[in-house]
C-alpha positions as CSV (number, residue, x, y, z in Angstrom):
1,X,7.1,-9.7,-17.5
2,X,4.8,-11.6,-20.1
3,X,1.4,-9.9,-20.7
4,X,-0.7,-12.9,-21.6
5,X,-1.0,-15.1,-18.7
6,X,-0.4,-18.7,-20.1
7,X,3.0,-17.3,-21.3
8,X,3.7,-16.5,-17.2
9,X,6.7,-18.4,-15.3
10,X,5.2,-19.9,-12.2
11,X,6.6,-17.4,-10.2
12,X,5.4,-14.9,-12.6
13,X,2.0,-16.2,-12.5
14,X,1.9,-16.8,-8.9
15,X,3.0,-12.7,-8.6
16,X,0.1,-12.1,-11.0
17,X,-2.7,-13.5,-8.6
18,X,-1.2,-12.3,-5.5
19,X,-1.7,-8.7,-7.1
20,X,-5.4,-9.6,-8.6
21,X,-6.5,-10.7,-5.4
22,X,-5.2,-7.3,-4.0
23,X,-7.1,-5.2,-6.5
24,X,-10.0,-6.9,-6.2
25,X,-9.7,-6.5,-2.3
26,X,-9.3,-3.1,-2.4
27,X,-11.9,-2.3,-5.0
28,X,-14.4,-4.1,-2.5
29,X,-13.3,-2.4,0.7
30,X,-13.9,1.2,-1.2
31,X,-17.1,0.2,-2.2
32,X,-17.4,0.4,1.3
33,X,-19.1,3.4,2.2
34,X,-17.7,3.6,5.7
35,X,-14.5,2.4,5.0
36,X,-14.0,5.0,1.8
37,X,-15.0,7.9,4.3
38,X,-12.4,6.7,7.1
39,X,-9.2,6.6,4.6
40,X,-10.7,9.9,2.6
41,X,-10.6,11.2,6.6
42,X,-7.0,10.2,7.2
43,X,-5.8,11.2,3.8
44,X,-7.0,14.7,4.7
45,X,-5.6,14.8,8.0
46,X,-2.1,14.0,6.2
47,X,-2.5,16.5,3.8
48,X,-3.9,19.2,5.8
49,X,-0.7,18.0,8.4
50,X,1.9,20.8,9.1
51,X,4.6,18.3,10.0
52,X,8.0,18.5,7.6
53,X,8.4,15.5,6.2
54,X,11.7,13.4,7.5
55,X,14.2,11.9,5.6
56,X,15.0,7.9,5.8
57,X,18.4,8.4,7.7
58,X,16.1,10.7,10.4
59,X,13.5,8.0,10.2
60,X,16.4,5.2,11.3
61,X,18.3,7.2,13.8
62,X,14.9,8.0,15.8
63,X,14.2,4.5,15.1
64,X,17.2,2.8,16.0
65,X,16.5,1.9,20.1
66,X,13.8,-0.1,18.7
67,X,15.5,-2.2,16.5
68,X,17.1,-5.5,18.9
């Protein structure tokens, strides 16, 4: 991918902004004071989480019957 924007492709450009608008919405929502402290809260709770990760064939056969 091009590093200067006018020498994008439109889909390339169009990728570009998607991806902008994204940062820019995430840099907003943890300026949030509330929101920051509710993902910091999860992120612990994963980390601090005793549960053994599973691996992507586990992860489909447990979540199989709810593919139909």
């Amino acid at each position: 991918m091009s590093l200067r924007h006018e020498e994008l492709t439109p889909e390339e450009l169009a990728l570009q902004e998607g991806l902008d608008r994204s940062w820019a919405h995430a840099q907003k929502a943890l300026a949030d004071p509330v929101f920051r402290a509710r993902l910091e809260e999860s992120i612990d709770r994963v980390n601090r989480s005793s549960t053994t990760p599973i691996s992507k064939e586990e992860f489909l056969a447990q979540t199989e019957s709810l593919i139909e």
